[in-house]
N, C-alpha and C positions, 0 to 999 in steps of 0.2 A: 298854303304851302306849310308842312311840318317842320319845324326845325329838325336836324339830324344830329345825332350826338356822335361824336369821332370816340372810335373804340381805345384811342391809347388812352384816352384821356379818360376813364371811368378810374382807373386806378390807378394813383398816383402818390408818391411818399414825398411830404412835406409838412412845415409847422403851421399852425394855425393862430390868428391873434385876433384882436378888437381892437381897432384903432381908428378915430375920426370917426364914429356911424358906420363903420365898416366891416365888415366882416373879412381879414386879408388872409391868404394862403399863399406862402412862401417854396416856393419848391426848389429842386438844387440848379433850374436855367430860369424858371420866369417867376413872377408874381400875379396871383390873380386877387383882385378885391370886389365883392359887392353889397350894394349899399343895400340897408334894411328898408329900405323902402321898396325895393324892388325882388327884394328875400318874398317867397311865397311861403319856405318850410324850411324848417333847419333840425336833422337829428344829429344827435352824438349818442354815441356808443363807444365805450371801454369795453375793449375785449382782452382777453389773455389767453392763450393757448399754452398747454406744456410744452416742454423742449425737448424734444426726443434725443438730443444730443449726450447728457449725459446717462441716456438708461444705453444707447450703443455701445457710448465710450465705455461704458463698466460692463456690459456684455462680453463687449473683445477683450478689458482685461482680467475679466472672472474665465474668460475660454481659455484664453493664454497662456495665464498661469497655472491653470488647474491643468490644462493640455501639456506645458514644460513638465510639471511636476508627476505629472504620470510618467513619460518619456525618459527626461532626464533624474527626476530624485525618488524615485523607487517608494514616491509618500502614500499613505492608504488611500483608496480611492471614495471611500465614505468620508475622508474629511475634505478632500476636494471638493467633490460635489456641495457641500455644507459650502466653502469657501468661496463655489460658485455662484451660491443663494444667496450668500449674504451683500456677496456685490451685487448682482442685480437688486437686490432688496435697494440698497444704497442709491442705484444709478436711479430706481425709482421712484422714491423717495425725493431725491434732487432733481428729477422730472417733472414731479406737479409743485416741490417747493420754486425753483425758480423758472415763473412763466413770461414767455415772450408774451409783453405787453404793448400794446399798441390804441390809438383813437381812432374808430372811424366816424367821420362827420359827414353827411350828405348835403347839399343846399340844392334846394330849387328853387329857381328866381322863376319870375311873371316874365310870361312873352308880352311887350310893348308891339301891336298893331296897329298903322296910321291910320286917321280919321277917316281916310276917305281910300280905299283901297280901288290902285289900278289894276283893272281887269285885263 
């Protein structure tokens, strides 16, 4: 019989520690621990991805204002545009300076099978 792995549980957000031989994972409802004797493999990986949050945020306000300022303030439309570059430059900028950081750590434990398997 294969074990089955339950798909909620591939991905799941929580803290990692070492504690007692242990390898423990804290998550925001349970706790899981297992012991290195029973650890097959253990990778960790740091990852960090950009934030796309602030290259939008400075889109919409590089569009907005340069869009008000055509509309309402009669301003050159070549310096808009520049004003438009330059935010986006910025929201860029502060896209790959600050990245969502994160650990992904995998464990694979040993399946324990009894000595004498009933048929």
């Amino acid at each position: 019989m294969q074990p089955t792995i339950d798909a909620s549980r591939i991905r799941r957000y929580g803290q990692w520690s070492v504690k007692d031989e242990k390898l423990r994972i804290t998550y925001n409802d349970s706790e899981e621990s297992v012991l290195f004797e029973d650890t097959s493999s253990i990778s960790y990986l740091m990852i960090s991805n950009p934030n796309p949050l602030y290259f939008i945020l400075s889109l919409l306000i590089g569009f907005g204002l340069s869009f008000g300022g055509i509309l309402f303030g009669g301003i050159d439309v070549s310096f808009l545009i520049f004003f438009f570059l330059c935010t986006a430059s910025i929201g860029l900028i502060l896209t790959y300076k600050n990245k969502i950081k994160f650990d992904n750590i995998a464990v694979e434990t040993r399946v324990h099978f009894p000595l004498h398997p009933i048929f």
